[in-house]
Each structure stands twice: as C-alpha cells, then as structure tokens.
C-alpha positions, -999 to +999 in steps of 0.1 A: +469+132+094+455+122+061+442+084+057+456+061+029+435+028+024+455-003+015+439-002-023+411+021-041+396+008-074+375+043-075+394+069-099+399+039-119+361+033-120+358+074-121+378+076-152+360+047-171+329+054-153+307+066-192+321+035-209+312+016-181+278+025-179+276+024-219+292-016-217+263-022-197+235+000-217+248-023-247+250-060-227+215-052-219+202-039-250+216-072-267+191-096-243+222-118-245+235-125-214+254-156-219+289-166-242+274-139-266+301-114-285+309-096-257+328-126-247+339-138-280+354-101-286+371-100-250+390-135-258+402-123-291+415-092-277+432-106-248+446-135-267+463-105-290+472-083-259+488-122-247+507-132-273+488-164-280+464-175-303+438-179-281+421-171-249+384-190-233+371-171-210+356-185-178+340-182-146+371-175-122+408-181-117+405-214-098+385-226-126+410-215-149+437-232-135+414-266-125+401-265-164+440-263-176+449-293-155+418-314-166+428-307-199+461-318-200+445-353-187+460-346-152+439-368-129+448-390-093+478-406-088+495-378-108+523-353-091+518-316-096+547-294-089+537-263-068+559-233-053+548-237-015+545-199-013+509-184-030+475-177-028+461-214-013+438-216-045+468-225-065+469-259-044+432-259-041+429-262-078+455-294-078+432-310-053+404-305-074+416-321-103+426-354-079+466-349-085+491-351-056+502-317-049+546-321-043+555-286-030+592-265-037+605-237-021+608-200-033+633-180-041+640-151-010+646-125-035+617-127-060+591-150-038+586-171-070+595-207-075+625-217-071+634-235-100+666-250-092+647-271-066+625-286-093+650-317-104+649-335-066+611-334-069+605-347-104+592-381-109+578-410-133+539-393-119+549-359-121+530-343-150+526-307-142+544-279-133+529-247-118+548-219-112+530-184-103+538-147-116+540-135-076+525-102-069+535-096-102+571-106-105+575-131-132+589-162-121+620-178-142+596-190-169+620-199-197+640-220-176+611-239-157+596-242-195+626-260-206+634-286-178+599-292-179+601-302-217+628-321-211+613-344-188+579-344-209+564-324-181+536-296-191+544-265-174+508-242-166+512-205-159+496-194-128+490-160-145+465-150-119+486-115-108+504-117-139+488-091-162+509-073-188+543-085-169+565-097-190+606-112-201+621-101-228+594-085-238+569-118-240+540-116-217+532-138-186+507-164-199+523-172-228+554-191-221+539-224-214+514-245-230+484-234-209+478-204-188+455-200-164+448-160-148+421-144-128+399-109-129+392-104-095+388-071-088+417-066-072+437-079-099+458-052-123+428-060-151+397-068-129+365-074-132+334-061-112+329-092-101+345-128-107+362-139-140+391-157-155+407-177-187+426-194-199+457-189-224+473-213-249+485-212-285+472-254-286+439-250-308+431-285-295+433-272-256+412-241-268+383-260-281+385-286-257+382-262-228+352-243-244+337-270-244+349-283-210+334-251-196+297-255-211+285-285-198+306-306-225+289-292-252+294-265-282+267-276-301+235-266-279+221-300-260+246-323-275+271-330-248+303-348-260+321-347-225+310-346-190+316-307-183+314-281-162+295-249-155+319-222-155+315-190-184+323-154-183+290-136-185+289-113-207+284-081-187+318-092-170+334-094-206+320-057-212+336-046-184+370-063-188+369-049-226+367-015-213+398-019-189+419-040-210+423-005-230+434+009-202+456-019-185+495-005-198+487+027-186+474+017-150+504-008-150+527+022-159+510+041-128+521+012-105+558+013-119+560+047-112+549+047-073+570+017-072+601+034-079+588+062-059+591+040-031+619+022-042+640+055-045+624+070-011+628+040+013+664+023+001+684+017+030+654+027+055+661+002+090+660-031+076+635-030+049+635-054+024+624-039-009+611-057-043+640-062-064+643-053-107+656-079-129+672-071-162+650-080-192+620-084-166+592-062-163+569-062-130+533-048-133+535-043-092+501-057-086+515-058-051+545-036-035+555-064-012+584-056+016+600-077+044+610-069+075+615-086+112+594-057+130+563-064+110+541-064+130+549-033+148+552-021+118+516-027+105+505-014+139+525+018+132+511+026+101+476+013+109+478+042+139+483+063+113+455+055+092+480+039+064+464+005+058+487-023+047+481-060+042+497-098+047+502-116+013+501-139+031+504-149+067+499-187+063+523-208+033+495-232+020+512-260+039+502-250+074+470-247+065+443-263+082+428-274+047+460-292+041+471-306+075+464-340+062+492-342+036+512-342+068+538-309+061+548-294+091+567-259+101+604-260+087+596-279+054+599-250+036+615-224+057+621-199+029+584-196+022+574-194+060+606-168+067+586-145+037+551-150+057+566-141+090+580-108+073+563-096+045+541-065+043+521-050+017+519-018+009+491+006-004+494+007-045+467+013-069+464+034-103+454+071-091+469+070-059+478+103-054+516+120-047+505+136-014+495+098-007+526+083-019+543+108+001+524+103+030+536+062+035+571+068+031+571+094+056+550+071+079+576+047+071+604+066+074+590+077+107+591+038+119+627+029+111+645+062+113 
C-alpha cells in the first residue's frame, strides 16, 4: 500500500528549486523589498500572459476582489450578484465593500453560476456581477458579460482558480472589466506565501487601484485617497515570476491526469465526473467528483492512505458568518446537493503514474 497525499507542491519546488533560490539571492541583493521591479516586471508579464493591458499586483485574493469592487464605486445599499456555491471569501469580499450580497444558484453540471438565473435577481441597486472560474472550469463568461452590459451592470471575474483556463482561446480574467485572482499556494500559479491582482484593460481602474493599494498615494507621502495597505512584496513577485514560466506546462500536467481519470473511472458506481465543454479549456486546479456514498467513500480511500478533500462542505449561506442575512437550507438546493456529494481528488503537477494508478484502483475498489 503506497500513500498518495491529497496535493504535493514539492517536485514542483524540486524542479524550480536553483531559480528559486537565485529569485531570492537577487530580491535581497536589491535591498528593495517593497513595489520595486520585481513587482513591476511580474504585472507586465502577467498582464501579457492575461490578455489585458494591465495587471496591479496585491496583497491577496480577497483584496483583489474587495479593491475591484471599491473601484467600481460599489458601496452600501448596492446589490452584488454572487453564485451561492464558492470559497466564502467571494461573499466575504462583498461584505467588505458594504454591498448587499443577492445569491444565484449553480449550474449541476459545471458548479459555476448559473447565468440564466441572473434576470429574476437583477435590480435598480444591482451593480455587480461576480461569477467564479470553479475549480478551474470557466463559468459562461461571455454570456454573463453581455446581460450584464445590457443592464449597465459591471461584471468582476473571480479569477481566483482560474489560471491559464480559457474560451475560445481568451483567458479567464479578461472577459470583464476587472478581474480579481489569488496566489495561494495552492493555486495552479502560487506563491510561497500570500498574493493576488488584479486584471483590467481600463487604464483608469489600473491607476486607481495602485494607488488604492498604497495608502492612496503614488507619489511618496502625498495621499490623494483614503487607501489601503495591501502590496505584493517583492520576494513573492520573484517567486511568481519564476512559475509563471512554468504555468502551461504544470496546467498541461493536470489535463493529462484528468483524462487519466476521466478515461479510467467513466461509468464506475455512480460517480459523477467533471465534464469538457467545446471551445473551453479547464486548468483542473481541482478534479472535483460527486457521488451519494461520499463519505464512505472518503473513508475508503482515507484507509488506504489516498487523501481527498471537501470543496466544500458548507455553501456560503449556511454559514454561521452569514446566518444573519436570514438564508436557510433549501434556498439554493443545487449548491447544497454539490456540498453534500462532492469529493476532491488528489491532482498536482508531478504526481506520479504509479500514483495516478493507485486512486483509480482505490476507486475502482469502492464502487466495483
């Protein structure tokens, strides 16, 4: 019995390891720690990778997103559109920025927004729409995009676990008129520690939000706006440099255990598995499968040392941090069917065959 952890960020660590440690030699060799041209040359280059014109890096994801909505002159007694399936940060972000958060259900099949549920929720206050890239299945972008122009409504890419997905060939974070991702370290381009930014082709967003993030200020100790704290440090933007070379290729790695699994585990019990779209391309930064044994299943596969995970076991509106906006269990059933049955399992660039190999047999062994 061999033991597969639910994700690994070693061999890709081991492979960059010398440029790594050679980003770092050069961060500290600069003495400049802060928006220096480590940063500057990281949000040129992932503006490019993109699409857009530009990118501002900051200090995390849930900034990102806060910064893009702040920006947009989002504020209370505003209405932010929200898929009521994601990571609770999305919502956490809307709260920040003093906007009512008005929920919609997902789609069963791709988990992301469903966007012919947006018309019954848009109003005269609603201002934003938010839809999220789930575990790295683009939601229906151009559509959302366009019934949110017509209605004069911004739509802001939740980008977050986005990264080199794409439709038609034009990246995630480019479709609407701000983008907001994040470089966790878990994330398909990730950090060694926190980081995010924000995308747009709007010059006007881009300098505002550099200066949004620095206190309110570009010009050192004259402060325009009342700001924020929230940068990219400059060893982070070293790091992410290094990795952004190497993001299609990890991304590739992904697509090919996912149709490894895909191929292996059709048809196994009643497994659920990710779905392809014509004309979309997933980066997998989850395998994500449903099923109504889950957690037997977990339990099976955690006795056999394969470790899975829950993305996630709570929709954002039966959370505790949100039990005063009064949503209770059946106002959005699709979301909480998906977090009653969904199951993550181990991918990561350099996962080994015999690894691969190893959870669909322990798989296989459950259902068959």
């Amino acid at each position: 019995m061999q033991s597969v952890p639910f994700l690994s960020l070693q061999p890709q660590h081991d492979l960059i390891r010398r440029e790594l440690e050679l980003g770092f030699g050069k961060v500290i060799d600069t003495s400049h720690y802060i928006l220096g041209g480590e940063v500057v040359a990281f949000e040129k280059e992932y503006a490019a990778y993109s699409g857009v014109k530009h990118c501002v890096a900051v200090a995390n994801g849930m900034d990102a997103l806060y910064i893009s909505l702040k920006l947009l002159g989002i504020a209370e007694g505003d209405e932010v559109i929200v898929p009521a399936l994601t990571c609770v940060p999305t919502w956490m972000a809307v709260t920040r920025s003093g906007a009512t958060i008005v929920p919609v259900d997902v789609h069963l099949e791709s988990y992301c927004m469903d966007e012919r549920k947006l018309e019954q929720v848009i109003t005269h206050k609603t201002k934003a729409i938010v839809p999220v890239n789930l575990y790295g299945r683009p939601a229906n972008l151009p559509v959302i995009a366009k019934l949110g122009s017509a209605h004069g409504i911004a739509m802001v890419e939740d980008n977050a676990q986005g990264h080199g997905a794409s439709i038609l060939e034009k990246h995630t974070g480019s479709f609407g008129m701000v983008a907001a991702t994040s470089f966790y370290p878990t994330k398909n381009l990730g950090a060694l520690g926190d980081g995010g930014a924000i995308t747009t082709n709007s010059d006007e967003v881009a300098e505002s939000a550099k200066r949004f993030r620095n206190y309110g200020t570009t010009q050192r100790f004259h402060h325009d706006i009342i700001g924020i704290n929230s940068r990219l440090d400059e060893l982070q933007a070293a790091f992410l440099r290094i990795k952004l070379k190497h993001l299609n290729d990890w991304n590739k790695e992904r697509q090919k255990i996912a149709r490894r699994y895909q191929d292996s585990l059709e048809r196994v019990g009643d497994l659920i598995l990710p779905r392809s779209v014509e004309d979309y391309v997933q980066n997998y930064h989850l395998f994500v499968v449903r099923t109504n044994q889950r957690d037997a299943f977990r339990k099976y596969m955690s006795g056999r040392e394969v470790m899975t995970d829950i993305h996630y076991p709570v929709p954002p509106h039966l959370q505790p941090a949100y039990h005063s906006l009064g949503f209770r269990k059946g106002n959005f059933p699709i979301s909480e069917k998906i977090c009653e049955t969904i199951l993550s399992l181990p991918m990561w660039p350099g996962m080994k065959e015999e690894q691969v190999d190893y959870v669909i047999e322990c798989t296989r062994g459950f259902f068959v």
